[in-house]
C-alpha positions in Angstrom: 68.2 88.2 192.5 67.2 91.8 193.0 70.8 93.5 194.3 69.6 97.1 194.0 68.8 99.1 197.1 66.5 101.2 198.0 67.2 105.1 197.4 65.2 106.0 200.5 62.8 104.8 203.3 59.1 104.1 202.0 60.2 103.9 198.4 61.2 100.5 196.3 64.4 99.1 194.5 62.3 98.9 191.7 62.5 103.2 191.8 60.8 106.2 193.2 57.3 104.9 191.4 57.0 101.4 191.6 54.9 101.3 195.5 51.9 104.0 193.6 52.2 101.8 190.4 52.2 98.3 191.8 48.8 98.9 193.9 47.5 101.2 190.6 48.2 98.0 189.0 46.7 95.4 191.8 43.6 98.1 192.1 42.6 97.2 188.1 43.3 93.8 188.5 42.2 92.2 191.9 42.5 88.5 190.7 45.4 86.2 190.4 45.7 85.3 186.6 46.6 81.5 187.4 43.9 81.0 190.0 41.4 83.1 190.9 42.5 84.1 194.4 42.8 87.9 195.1 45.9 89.0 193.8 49.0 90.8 196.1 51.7 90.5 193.9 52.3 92.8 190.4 54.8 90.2 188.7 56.5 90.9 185.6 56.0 88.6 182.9 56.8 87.2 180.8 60.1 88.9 180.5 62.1 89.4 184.5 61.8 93.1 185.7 66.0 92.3 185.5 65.7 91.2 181.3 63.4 94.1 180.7 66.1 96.5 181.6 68.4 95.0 180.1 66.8 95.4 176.9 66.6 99.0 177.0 62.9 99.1 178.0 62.2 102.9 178.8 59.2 101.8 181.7 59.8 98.4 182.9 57.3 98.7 185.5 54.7 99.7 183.1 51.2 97.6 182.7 51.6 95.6 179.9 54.6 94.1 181.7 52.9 93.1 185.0 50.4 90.3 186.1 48.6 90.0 188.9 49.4 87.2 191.0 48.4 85.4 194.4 51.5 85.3 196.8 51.0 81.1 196.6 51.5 81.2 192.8 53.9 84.2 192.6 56.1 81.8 194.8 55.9 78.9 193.1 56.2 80.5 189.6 59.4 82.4 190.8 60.8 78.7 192.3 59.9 77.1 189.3 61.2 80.1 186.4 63.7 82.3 188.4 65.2 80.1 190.8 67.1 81.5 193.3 68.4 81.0 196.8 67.4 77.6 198.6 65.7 75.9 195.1 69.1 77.1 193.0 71.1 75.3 195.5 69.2 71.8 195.7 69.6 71.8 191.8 73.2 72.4 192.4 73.6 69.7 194.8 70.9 67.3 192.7 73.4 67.9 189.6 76.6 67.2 191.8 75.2 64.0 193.0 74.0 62.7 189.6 77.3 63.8 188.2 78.8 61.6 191.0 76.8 58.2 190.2 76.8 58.3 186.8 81.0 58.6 187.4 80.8 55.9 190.0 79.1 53.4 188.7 80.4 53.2 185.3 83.5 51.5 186.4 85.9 53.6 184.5 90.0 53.2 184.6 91.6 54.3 187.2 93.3 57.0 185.8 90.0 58.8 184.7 89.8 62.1 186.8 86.2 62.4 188.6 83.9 65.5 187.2 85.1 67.5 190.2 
């Protein structure tokens, strides 16, 4: 989840640069990578924007850190690799309930405490 703000109007959490670099980027490459469709998104792959700074990268938003991306598969990668928000908590609740039948119906003692 990005929790950085922005430093000022028209510019990007991702820093002063990122708006000129992201459509630099989209410019050289106007086809999503998955499928074909024109791309909108500059993703960073295969390492999060987050991970890359984390490892000390000096230009995270550089090139050879960015694919280009449709919006429909940007989406569904991000749901499916980084997810967040709505997606985060179904697998929450999916993980609670499982937890919760596989306690109930194995018929345990009665003094065994539930996994909540």
């Amino acid at each position: 989840m990005l929790t950085a703000r922005r430093a000022e109007k028209g510019t990007s959490a991702y820093g002063k640069d990122w708006p000129r670099k992201r459509a630099a980027f989209l410019y050289m490459n106007a086809w999503c990578v998955l499928c074909g469709q024109p791309s909108k998104v500059a993703d960073h792959f295969p390492l999060s924007r987050k991970e890359l700074v984390k490892r000390g990268v000096i230009d995270p938003n550089a090139h050879e850190h960015l694919r280009a991306l449709c919006v429909r598969c940007h989406n569904r990668e991000t749901g499916r690799n980084q997810a967040g928000g709505v997606v985060a908590e179904r697998q929450r609740q999916s993980q609670a309930q499982r937890e919760w039948e596989r306690w109930t119906t194995k018929g345990e003692a009665e003094d065994d405490v539930p996994p909540f």
